[in-house]
LUMVEXSE-356354 format. One line per 4 residues: number of its first residue (from 1); their letters; for each residue x, y, z of N, C-alpha, C. Coordinates in steps of 0.001 Angstrom, whole numbers, always signed. Layout:
BEGIN
NUM = a = X,Y,Z,X,Y,Z,X,Y,Z; ... $
This chain:
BEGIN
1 = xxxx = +15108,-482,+18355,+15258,-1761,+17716,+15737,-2750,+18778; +15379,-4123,+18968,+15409,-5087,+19959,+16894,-4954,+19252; +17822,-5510,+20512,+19400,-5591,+20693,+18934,-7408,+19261; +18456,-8037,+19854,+18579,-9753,+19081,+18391,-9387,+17436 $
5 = xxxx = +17563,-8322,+16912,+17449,-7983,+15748,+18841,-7101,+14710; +19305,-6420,+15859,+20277,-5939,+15359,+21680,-7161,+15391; +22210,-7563,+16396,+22747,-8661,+16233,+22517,-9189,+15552; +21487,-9863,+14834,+21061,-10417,+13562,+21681,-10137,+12173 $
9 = xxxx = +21115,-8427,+12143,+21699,-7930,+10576,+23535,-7702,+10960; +23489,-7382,+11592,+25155,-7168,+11498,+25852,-8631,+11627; +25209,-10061,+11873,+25679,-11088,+11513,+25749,-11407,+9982; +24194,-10747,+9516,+24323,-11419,+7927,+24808,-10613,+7259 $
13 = xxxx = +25145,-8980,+7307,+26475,-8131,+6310,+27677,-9336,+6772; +28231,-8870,+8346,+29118,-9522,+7648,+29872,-10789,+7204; +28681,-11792,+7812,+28552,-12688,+6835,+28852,-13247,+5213; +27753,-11748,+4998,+28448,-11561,+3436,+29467,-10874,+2970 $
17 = xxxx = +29762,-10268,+3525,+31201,-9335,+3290,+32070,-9883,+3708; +32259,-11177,+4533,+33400,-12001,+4905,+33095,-13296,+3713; +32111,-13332,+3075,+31633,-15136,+2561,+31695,-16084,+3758; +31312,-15273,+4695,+31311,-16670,+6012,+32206,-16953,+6573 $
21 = xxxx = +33996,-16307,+6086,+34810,-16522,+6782,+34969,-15504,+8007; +36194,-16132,+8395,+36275,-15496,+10068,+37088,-13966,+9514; +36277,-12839,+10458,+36513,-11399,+10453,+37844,-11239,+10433; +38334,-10171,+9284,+40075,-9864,+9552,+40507,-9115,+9830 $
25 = xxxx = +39167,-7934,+9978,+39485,-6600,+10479,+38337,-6333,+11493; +38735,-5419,+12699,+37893,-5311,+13484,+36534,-4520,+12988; +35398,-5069,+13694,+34010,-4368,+13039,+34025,-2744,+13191; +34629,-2097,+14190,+34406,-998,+14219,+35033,-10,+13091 $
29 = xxxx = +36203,-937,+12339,+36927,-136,+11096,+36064,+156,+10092; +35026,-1116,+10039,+34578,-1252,+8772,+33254,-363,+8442; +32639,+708,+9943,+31626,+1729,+9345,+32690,+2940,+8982; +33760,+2995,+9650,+34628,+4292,+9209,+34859,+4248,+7132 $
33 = xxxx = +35232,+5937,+6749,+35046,+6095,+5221,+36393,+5251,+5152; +36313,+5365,+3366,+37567,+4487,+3313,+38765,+5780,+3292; +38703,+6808,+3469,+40006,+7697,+3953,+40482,+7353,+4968; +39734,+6814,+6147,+40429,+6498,+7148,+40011,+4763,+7448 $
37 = xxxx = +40602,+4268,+6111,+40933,+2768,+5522,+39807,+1764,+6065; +38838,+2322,+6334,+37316,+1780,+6770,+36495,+1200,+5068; +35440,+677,+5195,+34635,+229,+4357,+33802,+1069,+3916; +33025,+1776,+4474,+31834,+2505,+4708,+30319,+1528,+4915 $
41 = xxxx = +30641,+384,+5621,+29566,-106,+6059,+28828,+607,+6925; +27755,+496,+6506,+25979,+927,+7503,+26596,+536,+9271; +26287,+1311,+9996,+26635,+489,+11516,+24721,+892,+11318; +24647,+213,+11826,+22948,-142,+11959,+21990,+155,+13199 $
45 = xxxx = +22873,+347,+14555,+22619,+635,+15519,+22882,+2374,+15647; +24070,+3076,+14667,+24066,+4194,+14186,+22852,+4882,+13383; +22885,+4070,+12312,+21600,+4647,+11560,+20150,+4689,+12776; +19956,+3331,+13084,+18781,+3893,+13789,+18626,+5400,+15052 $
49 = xxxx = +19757,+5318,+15809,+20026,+6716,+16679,+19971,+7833,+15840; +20251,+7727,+14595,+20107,+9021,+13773,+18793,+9593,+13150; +17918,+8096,+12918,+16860,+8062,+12751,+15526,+8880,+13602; +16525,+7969,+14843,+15374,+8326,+16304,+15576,+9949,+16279 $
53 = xxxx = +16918,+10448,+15943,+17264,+11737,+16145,+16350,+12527,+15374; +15401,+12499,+14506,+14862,+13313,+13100,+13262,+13181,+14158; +12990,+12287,+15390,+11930,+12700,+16165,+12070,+13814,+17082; +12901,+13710,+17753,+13223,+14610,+18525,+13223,+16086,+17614 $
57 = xxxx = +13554,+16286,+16464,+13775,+17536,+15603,+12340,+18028,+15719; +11463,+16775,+15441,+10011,+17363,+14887,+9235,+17650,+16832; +9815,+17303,+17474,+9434,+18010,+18648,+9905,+19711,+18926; +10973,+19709,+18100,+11410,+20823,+18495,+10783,+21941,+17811 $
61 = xxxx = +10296,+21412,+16449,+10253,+22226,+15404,+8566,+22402,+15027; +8258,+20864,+15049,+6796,+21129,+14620,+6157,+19908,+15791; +5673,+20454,+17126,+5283,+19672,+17459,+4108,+19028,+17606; +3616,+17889,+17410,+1932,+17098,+16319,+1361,+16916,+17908 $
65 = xxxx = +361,+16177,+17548,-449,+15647,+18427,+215,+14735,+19553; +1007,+13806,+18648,+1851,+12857,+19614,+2882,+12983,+20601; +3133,+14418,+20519,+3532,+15390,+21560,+3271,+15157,+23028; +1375,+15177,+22825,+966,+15630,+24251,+1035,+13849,+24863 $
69 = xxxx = +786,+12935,+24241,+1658,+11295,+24462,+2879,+11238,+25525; +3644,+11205,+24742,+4925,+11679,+25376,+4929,+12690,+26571; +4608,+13906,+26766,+4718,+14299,+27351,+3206,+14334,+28666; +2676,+13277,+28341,+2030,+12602,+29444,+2733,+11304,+30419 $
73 = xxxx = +3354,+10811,+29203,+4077,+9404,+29993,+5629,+10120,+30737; +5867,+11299,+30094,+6848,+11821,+31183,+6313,+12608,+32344; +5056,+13100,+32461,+4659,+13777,+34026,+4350,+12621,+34482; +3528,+11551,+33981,+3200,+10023,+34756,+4597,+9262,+35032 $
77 = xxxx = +5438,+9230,+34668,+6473,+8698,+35553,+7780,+9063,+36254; +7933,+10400,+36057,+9128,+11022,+36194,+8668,+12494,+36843; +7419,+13035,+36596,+6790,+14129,+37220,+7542,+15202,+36728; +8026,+15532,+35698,+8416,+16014,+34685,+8569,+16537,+33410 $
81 = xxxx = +8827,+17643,+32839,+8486,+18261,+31411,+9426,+17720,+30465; +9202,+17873,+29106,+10076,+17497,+28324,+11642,+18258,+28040; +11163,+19348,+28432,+12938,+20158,+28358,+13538,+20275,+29736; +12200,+19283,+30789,+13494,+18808,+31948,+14668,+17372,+31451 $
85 = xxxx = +13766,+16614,+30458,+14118,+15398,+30279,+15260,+15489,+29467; +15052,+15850,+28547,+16340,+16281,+27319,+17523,+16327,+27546; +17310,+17925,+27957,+19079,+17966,+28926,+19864,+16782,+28998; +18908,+16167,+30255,+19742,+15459,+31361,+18764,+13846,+31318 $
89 = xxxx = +19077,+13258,+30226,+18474,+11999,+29758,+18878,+10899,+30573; +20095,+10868,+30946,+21051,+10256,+32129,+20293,+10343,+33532; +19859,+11246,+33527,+19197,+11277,+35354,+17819,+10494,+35377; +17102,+10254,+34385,+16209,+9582,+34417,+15999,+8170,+34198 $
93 = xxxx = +15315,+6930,+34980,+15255,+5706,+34327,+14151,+5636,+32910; +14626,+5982,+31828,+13975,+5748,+30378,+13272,+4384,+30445; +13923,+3687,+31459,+13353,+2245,+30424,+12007,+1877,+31087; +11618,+3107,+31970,+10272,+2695,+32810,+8764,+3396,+31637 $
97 = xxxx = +9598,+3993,+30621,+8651,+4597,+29067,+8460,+3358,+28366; +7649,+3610,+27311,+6987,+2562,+26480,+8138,+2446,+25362; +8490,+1450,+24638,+9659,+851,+23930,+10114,+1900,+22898; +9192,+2672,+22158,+9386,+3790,+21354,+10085,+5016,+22166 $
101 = xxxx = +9622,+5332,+23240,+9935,+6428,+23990,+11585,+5992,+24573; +11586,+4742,+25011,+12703,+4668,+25452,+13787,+4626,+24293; +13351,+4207,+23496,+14288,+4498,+22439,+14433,+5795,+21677; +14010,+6337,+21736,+14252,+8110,+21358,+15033,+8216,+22873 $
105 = xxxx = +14852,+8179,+23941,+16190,+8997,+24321,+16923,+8106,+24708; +17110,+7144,+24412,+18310,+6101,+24357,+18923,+6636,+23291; +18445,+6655,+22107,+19087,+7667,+20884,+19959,+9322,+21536; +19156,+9556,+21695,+19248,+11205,+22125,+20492,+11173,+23501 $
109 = xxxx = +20589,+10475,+24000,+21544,+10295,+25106,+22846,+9469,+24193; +23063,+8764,+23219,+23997,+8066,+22530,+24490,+9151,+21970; +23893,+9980,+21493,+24238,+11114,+20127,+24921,+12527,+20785; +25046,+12071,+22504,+25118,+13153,+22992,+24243,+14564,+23192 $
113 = xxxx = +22679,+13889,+23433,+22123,+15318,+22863,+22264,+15981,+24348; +21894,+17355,+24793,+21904,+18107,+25729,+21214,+19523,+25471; +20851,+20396,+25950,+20818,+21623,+25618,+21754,+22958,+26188; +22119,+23657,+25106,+22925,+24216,+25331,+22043,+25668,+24653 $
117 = xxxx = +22345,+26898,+25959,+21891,+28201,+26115,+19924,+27974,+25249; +19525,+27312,+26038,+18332,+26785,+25851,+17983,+26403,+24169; +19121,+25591,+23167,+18849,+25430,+22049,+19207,+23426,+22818; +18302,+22721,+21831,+18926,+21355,+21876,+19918,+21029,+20904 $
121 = xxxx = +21031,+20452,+21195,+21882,+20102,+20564,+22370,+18511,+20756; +22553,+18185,+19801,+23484,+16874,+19818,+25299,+17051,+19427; +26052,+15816,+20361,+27391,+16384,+20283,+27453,+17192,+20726; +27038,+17471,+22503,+27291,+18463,+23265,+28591,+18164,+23596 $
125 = xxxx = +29153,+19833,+24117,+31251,+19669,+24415,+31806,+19455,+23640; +31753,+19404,+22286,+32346,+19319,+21416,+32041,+20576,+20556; +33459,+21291,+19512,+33287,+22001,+19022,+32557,+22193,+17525; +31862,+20769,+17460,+31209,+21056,+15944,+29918,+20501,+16764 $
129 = xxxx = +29042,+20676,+17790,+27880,+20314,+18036,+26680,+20846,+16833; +25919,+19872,+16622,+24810,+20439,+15716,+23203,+20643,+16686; +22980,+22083,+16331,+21595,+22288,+16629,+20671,+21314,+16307; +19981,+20830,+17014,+18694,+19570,+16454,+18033,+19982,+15495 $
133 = xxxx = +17611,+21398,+15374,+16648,+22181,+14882,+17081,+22249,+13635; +18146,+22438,+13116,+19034,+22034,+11836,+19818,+20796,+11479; +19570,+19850,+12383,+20253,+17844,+12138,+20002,+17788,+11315; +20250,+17351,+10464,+19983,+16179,+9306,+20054,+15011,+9262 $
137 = xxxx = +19286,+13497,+9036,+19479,+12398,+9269,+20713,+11807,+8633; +21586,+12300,+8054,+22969,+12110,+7833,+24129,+12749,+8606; +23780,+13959,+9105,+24752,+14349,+10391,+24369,+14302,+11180; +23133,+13479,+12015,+23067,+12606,+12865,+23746,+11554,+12827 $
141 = xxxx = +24003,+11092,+12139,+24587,+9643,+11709,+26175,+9883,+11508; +27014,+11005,+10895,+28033,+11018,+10819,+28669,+11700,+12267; +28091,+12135,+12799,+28796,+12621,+14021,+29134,+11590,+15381; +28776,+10703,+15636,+29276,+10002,+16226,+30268,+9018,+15676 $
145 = xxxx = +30240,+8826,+14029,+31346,+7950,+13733,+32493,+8991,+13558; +32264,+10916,+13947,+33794,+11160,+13778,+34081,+10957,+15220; +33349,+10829,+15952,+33915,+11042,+17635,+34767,+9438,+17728; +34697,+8232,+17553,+34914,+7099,+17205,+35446,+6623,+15967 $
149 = xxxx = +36522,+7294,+15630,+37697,+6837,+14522,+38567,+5788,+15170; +38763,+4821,+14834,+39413,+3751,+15103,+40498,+3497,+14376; +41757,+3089,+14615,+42853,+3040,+14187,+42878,+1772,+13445; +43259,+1323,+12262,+43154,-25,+12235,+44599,-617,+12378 $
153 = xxxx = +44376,-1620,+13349,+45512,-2533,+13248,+45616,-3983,+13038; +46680,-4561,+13025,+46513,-6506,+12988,+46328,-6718,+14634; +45123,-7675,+14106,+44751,-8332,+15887,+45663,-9662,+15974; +45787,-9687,+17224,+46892,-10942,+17615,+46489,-11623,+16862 $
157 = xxxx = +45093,-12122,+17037,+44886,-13378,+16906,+44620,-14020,+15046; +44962,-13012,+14125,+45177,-13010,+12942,+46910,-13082,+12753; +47662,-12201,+13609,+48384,-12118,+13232,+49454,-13712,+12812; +49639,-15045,+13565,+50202,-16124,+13074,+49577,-16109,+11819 $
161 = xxxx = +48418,-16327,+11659,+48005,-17078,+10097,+48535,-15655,+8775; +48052,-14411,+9358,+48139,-13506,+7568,+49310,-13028,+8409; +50426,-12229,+9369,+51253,-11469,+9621,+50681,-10384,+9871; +51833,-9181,+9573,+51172,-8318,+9979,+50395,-7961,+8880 $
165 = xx = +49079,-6719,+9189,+48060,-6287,+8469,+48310,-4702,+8161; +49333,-4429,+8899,+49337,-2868,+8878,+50519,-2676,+8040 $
């Protein structure tokens, strides 16, 4: 998703979830659940990485025609296989792939994916990593908002007008 599009929707939530006034809590509180005093707003740049994540599954699992795509534009620019790329998504310049491609492992590198004892996983180094092969487009999506729990506190710059918030 173009960065200007997403900036966009996350202007008009919270837009509406403020009525236009100025933010009182920081944005990152407000995708956390409300147990940990969050909103449960959509982060939108989340959902889509989780999204992108349910391609990568069907590579692993059932891989189509659009396979041999991909894994043409990775020997044409990187001289490389796809379970060289995976791993180690970081060692490669992605953004020299076509806008779809770069965004699957722009995803896949956000989500932490890696492979581990030749399975792909996302939330590598961590002790609840999920097999790709079993993701779900919801624990794609919830696993990076547990790695990123945010504390909420009063920001200075609220604090003269409401006090404290905490």
């Amino acid at each position: 998703m173009p960065t200007w599009v997403c900036r966009e929707l996350n202007k008009i939530i919270f837009n509406f979830f403020w009525s236009g006034k100025q933010d009182l809590v920081a944005r990152n509180v407000f995708f956390q659940c409300p147990d940990l005093d969050g909103f449960s707003v959509v982060s939108i740049q989340l959902k889509v990485y989780s999204l992108l994540s349910q391609w990568v599954k069907r590579l692993v699992v059932c891989p189509n025609g659009w396979t041999f795509l991909l894994k043409y534009w990775l020997l044409d620019r990187f001289n490389a296989t796809l379970l060289e790329v995976l791993p180690s998504t970081i060692d490669f310049a992605v953004s020299r792939l076509p806008p779809f491609y770069c965004a699957l492992f722009t995803a896949w590198s956000a989500l932490k994916g890696s492979s581990v004892s030749s399975d792909l996983v996302i939330g590598s180094g961590l002790s609840d990593s999920i097999p790709i092969a079993s993701a779900s487009c919801k624990a794609s999506y919830l696993l990076p908002l547990s790695l990123n729990i945010v504390q909420p506190h009063c920001v200075l710059k609220f604090a003269s007008s409401f006090g404290a918030l905490d």
